[in-house]
MARMARKE-675896 format. One record per atom (N, C-alpha, C, O): residue in three letters; x, y, z. Coordinates in steps of 0.1 Angstrom, whole numbers, plus 5000, padded with zeros to 4 digits. Layout:
! MARMARKE-675896
ALAXYZ...
This chain:
! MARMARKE-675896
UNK335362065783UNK334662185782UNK335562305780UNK336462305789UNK335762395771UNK336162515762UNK335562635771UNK334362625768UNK335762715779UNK335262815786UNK333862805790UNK332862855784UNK333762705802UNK332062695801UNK331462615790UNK330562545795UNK331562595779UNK330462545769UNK330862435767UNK332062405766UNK329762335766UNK329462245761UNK330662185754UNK331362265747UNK331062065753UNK332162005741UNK331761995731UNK330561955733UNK331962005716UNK331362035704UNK331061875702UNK331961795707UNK330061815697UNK329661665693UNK330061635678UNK329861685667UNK330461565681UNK330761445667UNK329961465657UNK328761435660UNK330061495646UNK329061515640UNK328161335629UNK328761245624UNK326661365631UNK326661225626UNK327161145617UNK327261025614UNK327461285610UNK327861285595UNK328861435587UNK328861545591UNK329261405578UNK329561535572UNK329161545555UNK329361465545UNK328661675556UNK327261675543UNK328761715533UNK329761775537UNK328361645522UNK328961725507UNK328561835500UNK327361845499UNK329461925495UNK329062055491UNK327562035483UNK326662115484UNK327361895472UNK326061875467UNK324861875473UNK323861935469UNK325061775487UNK323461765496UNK323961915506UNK323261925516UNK324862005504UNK324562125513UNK323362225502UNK322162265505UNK324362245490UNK323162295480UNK321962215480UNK321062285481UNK321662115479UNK320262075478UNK319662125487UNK318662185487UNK320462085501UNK319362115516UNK319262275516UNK318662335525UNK319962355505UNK319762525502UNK318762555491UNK318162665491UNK318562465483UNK317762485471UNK316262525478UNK315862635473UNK315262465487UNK314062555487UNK313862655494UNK312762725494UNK315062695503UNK314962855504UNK315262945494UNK314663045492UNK316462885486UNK316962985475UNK315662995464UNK315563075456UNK314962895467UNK313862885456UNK312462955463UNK311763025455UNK312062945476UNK311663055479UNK311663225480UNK310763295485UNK312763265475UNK313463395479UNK313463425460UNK313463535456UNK313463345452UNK313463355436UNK311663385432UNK311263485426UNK310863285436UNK308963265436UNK309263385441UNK309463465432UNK309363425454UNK308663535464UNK309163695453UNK308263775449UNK310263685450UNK310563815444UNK309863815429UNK309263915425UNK309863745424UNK309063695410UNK307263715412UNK306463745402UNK306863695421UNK305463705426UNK305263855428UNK304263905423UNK306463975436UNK306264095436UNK306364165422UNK305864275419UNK307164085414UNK307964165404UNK306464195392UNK306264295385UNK305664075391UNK305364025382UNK303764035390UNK302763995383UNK303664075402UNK302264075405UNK301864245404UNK300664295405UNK302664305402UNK302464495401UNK303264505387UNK304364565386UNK302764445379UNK303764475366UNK303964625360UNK305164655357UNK302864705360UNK302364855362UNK303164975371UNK303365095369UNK303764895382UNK303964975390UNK305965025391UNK306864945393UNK306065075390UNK307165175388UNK308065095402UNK309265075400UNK307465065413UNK308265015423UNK308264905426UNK308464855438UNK307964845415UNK307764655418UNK309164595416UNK309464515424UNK310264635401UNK311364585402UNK311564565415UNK311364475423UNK312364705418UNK312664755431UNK312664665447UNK313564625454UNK311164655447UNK310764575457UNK311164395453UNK311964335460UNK310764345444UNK311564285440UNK312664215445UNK312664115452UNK313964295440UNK315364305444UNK315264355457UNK316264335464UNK314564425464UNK314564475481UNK314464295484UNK315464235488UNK313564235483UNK312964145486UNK314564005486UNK315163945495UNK314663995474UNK316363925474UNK317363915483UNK317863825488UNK317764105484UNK318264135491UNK318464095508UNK319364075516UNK316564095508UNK316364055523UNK316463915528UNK316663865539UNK316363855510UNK316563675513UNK317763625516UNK318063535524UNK318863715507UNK320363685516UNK320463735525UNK320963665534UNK320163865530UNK320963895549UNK319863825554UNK320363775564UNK318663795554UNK318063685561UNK318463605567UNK318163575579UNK319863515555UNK320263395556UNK321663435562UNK322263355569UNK322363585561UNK323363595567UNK322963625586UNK323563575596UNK321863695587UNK321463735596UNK321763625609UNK322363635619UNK320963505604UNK320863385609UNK322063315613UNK322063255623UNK323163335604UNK324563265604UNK325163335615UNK325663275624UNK325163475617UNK325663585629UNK325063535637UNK325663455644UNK323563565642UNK323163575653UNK322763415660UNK322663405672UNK322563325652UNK322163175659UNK323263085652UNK323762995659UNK323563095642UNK324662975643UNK325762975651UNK326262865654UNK326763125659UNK327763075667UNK327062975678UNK327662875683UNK325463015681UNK325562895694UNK325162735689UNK324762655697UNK325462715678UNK324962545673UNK326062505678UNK327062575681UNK325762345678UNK326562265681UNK327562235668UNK328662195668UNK326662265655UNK327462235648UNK327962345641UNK328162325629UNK328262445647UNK329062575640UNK331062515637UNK331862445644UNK331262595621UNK332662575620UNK332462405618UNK333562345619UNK331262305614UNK331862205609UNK330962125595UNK329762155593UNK331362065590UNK331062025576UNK329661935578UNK328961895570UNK329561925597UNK328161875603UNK326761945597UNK325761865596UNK326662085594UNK325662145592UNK324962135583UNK325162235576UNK323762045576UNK323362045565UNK323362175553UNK323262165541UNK323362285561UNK322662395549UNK324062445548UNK324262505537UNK325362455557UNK326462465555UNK326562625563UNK327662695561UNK325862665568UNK325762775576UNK326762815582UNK327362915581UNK327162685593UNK328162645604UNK329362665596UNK330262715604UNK329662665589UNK331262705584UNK331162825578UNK332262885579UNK329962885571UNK330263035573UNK329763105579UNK329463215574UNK329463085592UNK328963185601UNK330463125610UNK330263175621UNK331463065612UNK332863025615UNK333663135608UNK334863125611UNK333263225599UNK334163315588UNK333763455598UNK334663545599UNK332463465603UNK331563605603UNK331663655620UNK331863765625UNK331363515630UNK330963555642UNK331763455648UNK332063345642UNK332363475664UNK332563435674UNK331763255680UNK330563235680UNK332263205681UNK331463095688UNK331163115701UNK332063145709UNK329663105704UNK328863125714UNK328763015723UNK329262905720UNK328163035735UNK327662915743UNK326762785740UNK325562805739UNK327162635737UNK326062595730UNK324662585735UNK323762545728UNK324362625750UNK323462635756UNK322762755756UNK321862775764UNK323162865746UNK322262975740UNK321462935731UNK320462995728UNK321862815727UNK321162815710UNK319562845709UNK318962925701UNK318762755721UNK317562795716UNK317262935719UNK316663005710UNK317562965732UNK317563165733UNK317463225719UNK316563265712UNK318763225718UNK318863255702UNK318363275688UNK318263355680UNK317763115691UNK317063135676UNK315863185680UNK315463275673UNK315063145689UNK313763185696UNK313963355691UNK313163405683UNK314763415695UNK315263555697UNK315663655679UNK315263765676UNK316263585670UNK316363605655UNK315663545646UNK315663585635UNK314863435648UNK313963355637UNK312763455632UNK312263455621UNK312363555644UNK311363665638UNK311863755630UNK311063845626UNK313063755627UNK313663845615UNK313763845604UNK313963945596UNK313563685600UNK313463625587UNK311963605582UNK311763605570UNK310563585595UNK309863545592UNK308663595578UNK307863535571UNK309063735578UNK308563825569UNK308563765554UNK307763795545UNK309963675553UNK309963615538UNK309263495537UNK309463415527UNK308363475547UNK307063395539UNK305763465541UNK304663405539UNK305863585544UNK304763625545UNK304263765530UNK303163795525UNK305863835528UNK305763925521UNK305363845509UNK304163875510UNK305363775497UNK305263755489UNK303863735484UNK303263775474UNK303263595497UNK301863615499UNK300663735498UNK299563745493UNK301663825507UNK300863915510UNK300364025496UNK299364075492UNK301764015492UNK301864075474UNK300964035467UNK300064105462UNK301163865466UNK300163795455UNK298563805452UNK297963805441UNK297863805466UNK297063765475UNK296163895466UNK295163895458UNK297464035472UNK296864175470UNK296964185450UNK296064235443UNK297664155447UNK297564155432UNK296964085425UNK296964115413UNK296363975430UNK295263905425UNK294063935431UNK292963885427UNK294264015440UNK292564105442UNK292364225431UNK291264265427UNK293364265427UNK293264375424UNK293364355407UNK293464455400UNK293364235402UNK293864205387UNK293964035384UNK295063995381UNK292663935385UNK292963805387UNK293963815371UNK293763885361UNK294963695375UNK295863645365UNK296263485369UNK297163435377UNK295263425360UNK296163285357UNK297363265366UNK297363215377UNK298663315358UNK299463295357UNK300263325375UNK300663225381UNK300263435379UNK300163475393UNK299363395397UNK300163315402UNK298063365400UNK297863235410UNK298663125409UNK298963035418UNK299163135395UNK300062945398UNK301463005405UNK302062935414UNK301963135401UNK303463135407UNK302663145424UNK303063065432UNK301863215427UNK301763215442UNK301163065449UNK301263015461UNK300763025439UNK300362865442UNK301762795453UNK301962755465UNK302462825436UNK303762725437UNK304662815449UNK305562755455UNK304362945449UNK305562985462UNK304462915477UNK305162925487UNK303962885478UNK303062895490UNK303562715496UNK304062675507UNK302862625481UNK303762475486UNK304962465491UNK305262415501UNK306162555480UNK307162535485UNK307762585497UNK308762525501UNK307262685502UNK307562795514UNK306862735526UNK307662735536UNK305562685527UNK304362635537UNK304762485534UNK305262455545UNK304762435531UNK305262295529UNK306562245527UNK307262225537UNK307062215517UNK308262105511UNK309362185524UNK309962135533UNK309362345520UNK310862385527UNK310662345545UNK311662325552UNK309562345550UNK309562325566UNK309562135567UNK310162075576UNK309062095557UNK308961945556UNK310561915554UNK310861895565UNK311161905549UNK312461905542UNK313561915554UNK314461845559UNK313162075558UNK314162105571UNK313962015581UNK314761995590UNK312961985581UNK312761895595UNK312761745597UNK312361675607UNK313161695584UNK313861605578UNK314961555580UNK315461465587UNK315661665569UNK317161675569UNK317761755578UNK318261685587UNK317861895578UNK318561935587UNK318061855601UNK318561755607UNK316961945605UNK316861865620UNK316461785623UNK315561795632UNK316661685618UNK316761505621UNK317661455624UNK317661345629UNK318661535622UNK320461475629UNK320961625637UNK322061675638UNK319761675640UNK320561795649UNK320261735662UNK319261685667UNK322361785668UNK322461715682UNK321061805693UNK320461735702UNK320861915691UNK320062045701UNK318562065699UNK317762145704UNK318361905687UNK316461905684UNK316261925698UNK316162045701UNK316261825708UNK315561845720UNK315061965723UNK313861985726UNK316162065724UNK316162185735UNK315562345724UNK315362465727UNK315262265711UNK315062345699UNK313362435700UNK312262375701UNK313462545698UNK311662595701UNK311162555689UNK310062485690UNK311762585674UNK311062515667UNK310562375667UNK309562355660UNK311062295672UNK310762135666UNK310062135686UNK310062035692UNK309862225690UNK309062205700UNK310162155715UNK309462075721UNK311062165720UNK311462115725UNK311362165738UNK310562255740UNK312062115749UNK312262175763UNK312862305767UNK313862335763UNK312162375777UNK312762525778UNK314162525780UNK314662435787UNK314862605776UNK316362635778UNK316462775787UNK315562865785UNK317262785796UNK317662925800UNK317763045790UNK317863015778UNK317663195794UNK317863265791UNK319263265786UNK320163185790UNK319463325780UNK320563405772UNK321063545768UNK322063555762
């Protein structure tokens, strides 16, 4: 044990930069639909680019957000263990944390990101009330499977199917952890 925390675990495996981008492709592909659905659902509107690229914007510090504030406490931060590849650069950005913060943690920053499945929706939803278009129901179609489906199906697959901290995880439902 390293000051108090946990010994870091063996990882089951170590992902290739290929299956890191794949296990990256339906967020990055969510954060492309979602801004595409704003951009192209207010075609009219003078502040749709705009929101747009706000919206991008929000899909990377999202993803950086995440790497600062919950990946120092993974077990697998700083190793090639991390499917989405997070853990080696949030090893560039932040400190390594206690690994018994983790679920605190994510419990604590995952409502920061949650907005990028909701904003795009909410766009579409409103711009197809206001102007039905073919074409906009199918992109919001297709952001909604991939965002509500494949991307939570996928992660809970791949990434956390070989994460050492499923148990103690709030997402995948797990057992209370202490405060942090």
């Amino acid at each position: 044990m390293e000051n108090g925390t946990l010994p870091a675990p063996v990882p089951k495996r170590e992902y290739t930069w290929r299956e890191t981008a794949a296990a990256n492709l339906p967020y990055a592909a969510m954060i492309l639909l979602g801004a595409a659905t704003i951009a192209l659902g207010f075609p009219r509107a003078p502040w749709a680019a705009a929101g747009a690229v706000a919206y991008g914007v929000y899909g990377v510090g999202g993803a950086v957000w995440i790497m600062i504030f919950v990946c120092p406490y993974c077990a697998y931060y700083g190793t090639r263990g991390c499917p989405c590849g997070y853990g080696l650069v949030a090893a560039r950005l932040a400190r390594k944390g206690d690994r018994e913060c983790f679920a605190p943690k994510f419990k604590r920053h995952i409502p920061a990101i949650v907005p990028l499945w909701i904003i795009p929706l909410a766009a579409g939803v409103i711009a197809l009330v206001q102007s039905f278009n073919g074409w906009l129901l199918g992109l919001v179609g297709v952001f909604a499977v991939n965002s509500y489906v494949l991307l939570p199906l996928l992660a809970q697959r791949h990434s956390c199917g070989d994460c050492p901290q499923r148990e103690g995880c709030p997402w995948m439902g797990g057992k209370k952890n202490a405060e942090c």
